[in-house]
Each structure stands twice: as C-alpha cells, then as structure tokens.
Backbone as XML, in Angstrom:
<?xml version="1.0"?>
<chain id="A" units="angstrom">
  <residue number="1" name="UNK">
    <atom name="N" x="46.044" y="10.242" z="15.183"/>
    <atom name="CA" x="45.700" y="8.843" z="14.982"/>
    <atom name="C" x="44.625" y="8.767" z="13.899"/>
  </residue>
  <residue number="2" name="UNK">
    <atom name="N" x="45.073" y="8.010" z="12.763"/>
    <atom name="CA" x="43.852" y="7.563" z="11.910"/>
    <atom name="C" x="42.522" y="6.788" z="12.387"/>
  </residue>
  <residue number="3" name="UNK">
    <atom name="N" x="41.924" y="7.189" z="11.244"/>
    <atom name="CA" x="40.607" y="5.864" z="11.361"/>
    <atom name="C" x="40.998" y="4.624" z="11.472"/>
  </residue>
  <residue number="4" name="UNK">
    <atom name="N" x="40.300" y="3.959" z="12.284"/>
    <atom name="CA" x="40.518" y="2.115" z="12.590"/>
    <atom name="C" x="39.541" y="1.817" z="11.278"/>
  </residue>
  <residue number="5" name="UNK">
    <atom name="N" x="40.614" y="0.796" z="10.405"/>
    <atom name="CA" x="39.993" y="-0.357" z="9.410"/>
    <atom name="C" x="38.898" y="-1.105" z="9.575"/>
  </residue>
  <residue number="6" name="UNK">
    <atom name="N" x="39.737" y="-1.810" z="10.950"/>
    <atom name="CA" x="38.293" y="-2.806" z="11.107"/>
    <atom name="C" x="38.704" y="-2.676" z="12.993"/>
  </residue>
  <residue number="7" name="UNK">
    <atom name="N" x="38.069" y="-3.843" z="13.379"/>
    <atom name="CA" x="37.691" y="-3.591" z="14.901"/>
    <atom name="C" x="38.221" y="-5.016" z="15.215"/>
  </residue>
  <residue number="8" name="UNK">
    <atom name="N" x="39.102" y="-5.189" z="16.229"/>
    <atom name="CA" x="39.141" y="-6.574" z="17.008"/>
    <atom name="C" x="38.304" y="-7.416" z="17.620"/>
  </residue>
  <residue number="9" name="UNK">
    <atom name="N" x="37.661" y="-6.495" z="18.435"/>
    <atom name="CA" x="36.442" y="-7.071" z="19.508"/>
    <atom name="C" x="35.033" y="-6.678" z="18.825"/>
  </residue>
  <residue number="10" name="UNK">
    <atom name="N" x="33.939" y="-7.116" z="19.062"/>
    <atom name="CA" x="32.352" y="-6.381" z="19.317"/>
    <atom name="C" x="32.775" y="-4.961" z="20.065"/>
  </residue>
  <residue number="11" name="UNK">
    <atom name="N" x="33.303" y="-5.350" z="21.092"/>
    <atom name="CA" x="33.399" y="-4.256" z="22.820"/>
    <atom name="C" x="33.795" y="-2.720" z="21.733"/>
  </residue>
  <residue number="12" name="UNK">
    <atom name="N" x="35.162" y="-3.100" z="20.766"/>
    <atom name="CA" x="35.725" y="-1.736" z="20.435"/>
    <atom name="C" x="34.718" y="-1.007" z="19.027"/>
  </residue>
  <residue number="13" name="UNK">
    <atom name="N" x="34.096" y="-1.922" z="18.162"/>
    <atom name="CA" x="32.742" y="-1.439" z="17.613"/>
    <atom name="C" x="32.137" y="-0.530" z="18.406"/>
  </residue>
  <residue number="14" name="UNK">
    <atom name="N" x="31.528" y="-1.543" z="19.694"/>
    <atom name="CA" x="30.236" y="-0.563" z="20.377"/>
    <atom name="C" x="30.473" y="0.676" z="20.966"/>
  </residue>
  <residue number="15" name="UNK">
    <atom name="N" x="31.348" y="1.071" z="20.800"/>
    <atom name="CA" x="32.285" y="2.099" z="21.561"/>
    <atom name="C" x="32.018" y="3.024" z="20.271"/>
  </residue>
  <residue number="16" name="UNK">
    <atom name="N" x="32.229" y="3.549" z="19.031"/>
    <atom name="CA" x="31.658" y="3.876" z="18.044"/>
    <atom name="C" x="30.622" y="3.876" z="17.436"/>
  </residue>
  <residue number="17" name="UNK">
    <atom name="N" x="29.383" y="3.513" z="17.898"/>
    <atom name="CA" x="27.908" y="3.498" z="17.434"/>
    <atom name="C" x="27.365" y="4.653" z="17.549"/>
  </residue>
  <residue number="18" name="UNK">
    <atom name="N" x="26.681" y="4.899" z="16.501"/>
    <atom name="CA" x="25.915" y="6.465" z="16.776"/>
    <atom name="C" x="24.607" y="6.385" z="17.463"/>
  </residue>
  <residue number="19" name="UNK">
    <atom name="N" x="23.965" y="7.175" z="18.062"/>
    <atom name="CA" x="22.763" y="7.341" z="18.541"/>
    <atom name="C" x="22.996" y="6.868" z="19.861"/>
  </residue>
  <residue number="20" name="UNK">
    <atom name="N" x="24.124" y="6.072" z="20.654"/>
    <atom name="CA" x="24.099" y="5.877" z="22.126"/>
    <atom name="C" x="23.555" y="4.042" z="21.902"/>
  </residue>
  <residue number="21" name="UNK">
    <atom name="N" x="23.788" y="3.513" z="20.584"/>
    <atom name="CA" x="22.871" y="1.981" z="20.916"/>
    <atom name="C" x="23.895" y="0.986" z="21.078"/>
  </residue>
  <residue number="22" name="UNK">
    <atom name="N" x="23.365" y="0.106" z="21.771"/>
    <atom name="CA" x="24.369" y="-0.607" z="21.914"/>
    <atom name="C" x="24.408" y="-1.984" z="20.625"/>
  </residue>
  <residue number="23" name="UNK">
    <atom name="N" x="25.555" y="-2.946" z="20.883"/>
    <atom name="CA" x="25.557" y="-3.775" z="19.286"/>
    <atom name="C" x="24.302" y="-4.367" z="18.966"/>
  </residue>
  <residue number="24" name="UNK">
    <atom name="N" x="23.356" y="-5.094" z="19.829"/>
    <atom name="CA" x="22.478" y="-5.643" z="20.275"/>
    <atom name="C" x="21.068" y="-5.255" z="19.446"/>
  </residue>
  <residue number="25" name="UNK">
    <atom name="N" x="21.314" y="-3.728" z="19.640"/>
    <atom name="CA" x="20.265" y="-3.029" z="18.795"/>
    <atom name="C" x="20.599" y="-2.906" z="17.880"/>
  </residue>
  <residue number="26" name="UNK">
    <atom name="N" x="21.682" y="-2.681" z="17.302"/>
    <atom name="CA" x="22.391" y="-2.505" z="16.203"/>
    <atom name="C" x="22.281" y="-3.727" z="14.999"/>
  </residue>
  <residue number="27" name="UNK">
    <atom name="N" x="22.378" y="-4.826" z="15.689"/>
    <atom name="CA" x="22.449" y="-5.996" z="15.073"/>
    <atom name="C" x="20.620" y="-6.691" z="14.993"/>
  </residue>
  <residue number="28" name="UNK">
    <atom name="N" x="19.901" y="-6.024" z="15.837"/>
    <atom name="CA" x="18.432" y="-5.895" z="15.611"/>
    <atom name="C" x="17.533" y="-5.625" z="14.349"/>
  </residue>
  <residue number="29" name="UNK">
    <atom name="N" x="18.005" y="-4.052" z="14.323"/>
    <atom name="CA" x="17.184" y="-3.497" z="13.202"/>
    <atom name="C" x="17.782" y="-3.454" z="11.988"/>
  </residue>
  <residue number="30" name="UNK">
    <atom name="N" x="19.231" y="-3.937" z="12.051"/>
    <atom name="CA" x="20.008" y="-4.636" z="10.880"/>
    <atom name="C" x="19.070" y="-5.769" z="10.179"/>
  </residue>
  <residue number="31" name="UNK">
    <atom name="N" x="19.032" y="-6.968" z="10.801"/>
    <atom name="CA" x="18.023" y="-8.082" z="10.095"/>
    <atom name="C" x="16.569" y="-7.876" z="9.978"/>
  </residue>
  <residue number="32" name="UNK">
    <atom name="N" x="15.961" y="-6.667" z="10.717"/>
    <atom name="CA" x="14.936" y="-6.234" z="10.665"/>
    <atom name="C" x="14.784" y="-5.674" z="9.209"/>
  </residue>
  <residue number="33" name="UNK">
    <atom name="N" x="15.951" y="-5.093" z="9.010"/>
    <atom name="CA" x="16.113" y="-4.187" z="7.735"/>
    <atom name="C" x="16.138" y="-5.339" z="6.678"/>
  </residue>
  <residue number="34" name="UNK">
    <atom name="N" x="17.140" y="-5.934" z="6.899"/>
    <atom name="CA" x="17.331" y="-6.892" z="5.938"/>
    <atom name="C" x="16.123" y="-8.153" z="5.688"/>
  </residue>
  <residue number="35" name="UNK">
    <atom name="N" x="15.640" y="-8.387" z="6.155"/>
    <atom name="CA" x="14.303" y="-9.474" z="6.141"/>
    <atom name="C" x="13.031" y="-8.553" z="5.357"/>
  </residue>
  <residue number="36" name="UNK">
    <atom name="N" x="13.105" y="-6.834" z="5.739"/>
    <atom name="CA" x="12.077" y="-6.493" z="4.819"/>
    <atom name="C" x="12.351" y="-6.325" z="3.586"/>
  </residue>
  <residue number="37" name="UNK">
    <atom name="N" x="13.560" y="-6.100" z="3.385"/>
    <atom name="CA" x="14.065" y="-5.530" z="1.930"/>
    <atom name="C" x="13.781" y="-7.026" z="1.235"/>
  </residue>
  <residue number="38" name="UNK">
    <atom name="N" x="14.706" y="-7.980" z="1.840"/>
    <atom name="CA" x="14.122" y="-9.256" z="1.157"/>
    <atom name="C" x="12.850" y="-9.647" z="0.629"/>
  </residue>
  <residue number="39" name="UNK">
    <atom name="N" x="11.581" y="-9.351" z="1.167"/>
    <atom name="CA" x="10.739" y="-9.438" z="1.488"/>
    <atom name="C" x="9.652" y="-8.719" z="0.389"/>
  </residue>
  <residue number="40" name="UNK">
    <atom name="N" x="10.324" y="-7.545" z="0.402"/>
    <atom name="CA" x="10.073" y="-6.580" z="-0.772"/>
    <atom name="C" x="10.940" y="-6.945" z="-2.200"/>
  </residue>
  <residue number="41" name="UNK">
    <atom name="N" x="11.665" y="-6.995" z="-1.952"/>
    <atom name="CA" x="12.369" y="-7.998" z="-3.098"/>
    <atom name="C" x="11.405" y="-9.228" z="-3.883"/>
  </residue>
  <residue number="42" name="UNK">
    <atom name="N" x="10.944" y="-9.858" z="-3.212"/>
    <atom name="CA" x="10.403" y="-10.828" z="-3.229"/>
    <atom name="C" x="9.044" y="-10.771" z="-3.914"/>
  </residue>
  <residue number="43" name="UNK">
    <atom name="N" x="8.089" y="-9.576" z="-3.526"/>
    <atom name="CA" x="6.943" y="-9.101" z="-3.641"/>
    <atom name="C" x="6.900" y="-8.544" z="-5.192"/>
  </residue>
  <residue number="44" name="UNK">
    <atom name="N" x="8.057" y="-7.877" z="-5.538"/>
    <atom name="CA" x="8.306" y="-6.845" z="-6.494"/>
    <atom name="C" x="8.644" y="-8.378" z="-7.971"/>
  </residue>
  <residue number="45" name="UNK">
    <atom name="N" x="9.459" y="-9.104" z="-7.947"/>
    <atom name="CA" x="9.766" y="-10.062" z="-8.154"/>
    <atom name="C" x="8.264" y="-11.090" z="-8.662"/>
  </residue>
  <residue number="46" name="UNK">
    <atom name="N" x="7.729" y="-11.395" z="-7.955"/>
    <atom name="CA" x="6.161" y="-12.583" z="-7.771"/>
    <atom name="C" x="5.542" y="-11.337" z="-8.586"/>
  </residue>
  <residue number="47" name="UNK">
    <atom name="N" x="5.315" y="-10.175" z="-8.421"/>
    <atom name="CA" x="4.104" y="-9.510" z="-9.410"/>
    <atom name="C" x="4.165" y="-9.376" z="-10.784"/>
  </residue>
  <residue number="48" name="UNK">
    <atom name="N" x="5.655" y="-9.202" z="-10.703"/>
    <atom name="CA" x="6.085" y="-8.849" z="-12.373"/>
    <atom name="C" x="6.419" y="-10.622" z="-12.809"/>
  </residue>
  <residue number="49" name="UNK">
    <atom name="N" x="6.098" y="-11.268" z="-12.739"/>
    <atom name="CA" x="5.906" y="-12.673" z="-12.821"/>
    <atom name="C" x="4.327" y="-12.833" z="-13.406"/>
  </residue>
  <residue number="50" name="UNK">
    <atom name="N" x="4.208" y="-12.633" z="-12.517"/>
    <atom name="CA" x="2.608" y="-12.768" z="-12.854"/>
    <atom name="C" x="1.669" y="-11.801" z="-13.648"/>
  </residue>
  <residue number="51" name="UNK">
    <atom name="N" x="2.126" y="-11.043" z="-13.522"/>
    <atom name="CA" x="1.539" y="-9.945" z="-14.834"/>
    <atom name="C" x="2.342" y="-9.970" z="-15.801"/>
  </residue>
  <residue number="52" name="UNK">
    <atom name="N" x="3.411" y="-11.052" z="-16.052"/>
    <atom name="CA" x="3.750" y="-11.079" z="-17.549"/>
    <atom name="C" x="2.909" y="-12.763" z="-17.843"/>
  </residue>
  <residue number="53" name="UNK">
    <atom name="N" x="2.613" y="-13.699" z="-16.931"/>
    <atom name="CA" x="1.253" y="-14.502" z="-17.623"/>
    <atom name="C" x="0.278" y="-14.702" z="-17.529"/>
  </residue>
</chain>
C-alpha cells in the first residue's frame, strides 16, 4: 500500500503524527510558529525602514 495523498478525517491525520501528539498540539505550536515568524517578519521589515530614514 502506498502513501495516503491527503487524509479524509482529522481522526486519520492524528493517527500519523510524530512524537505521540495529538492534532490539538499539533495545530498549537503550528500558529505559535506562525505568529512568531510573522512577528519577526515584521521586526526585520520596521528596522530596515527606519534605518534607511
């Protein structure tokens, strides 16, 4: 049996997560991730702004 493309349910995802987490956590430190990168994005962005006036 091949690799699954994509997933029907959440249920058949969480069944494939590494480390034992469930989606919950998964979907946690996802926007956790994503809100800092933004964030840093953002920071990196406003300085070089301002040190070019």
């Amino acid at each position: 049996m091949g690799l699954p493309l994509g997933f029907s349910t959440a249920g058949d995802a969480a069944n494939g997560l590494l480390f034992g987490w469930d989606i919950a956590t998964l979907q946690k430190w996802a926007l956790i991730y994503l809100g800092l990168s933004s964030l840093a994005f953002v920071v990196v962005w406003l300085v070089g702004y301002l040190r070019r006036n």
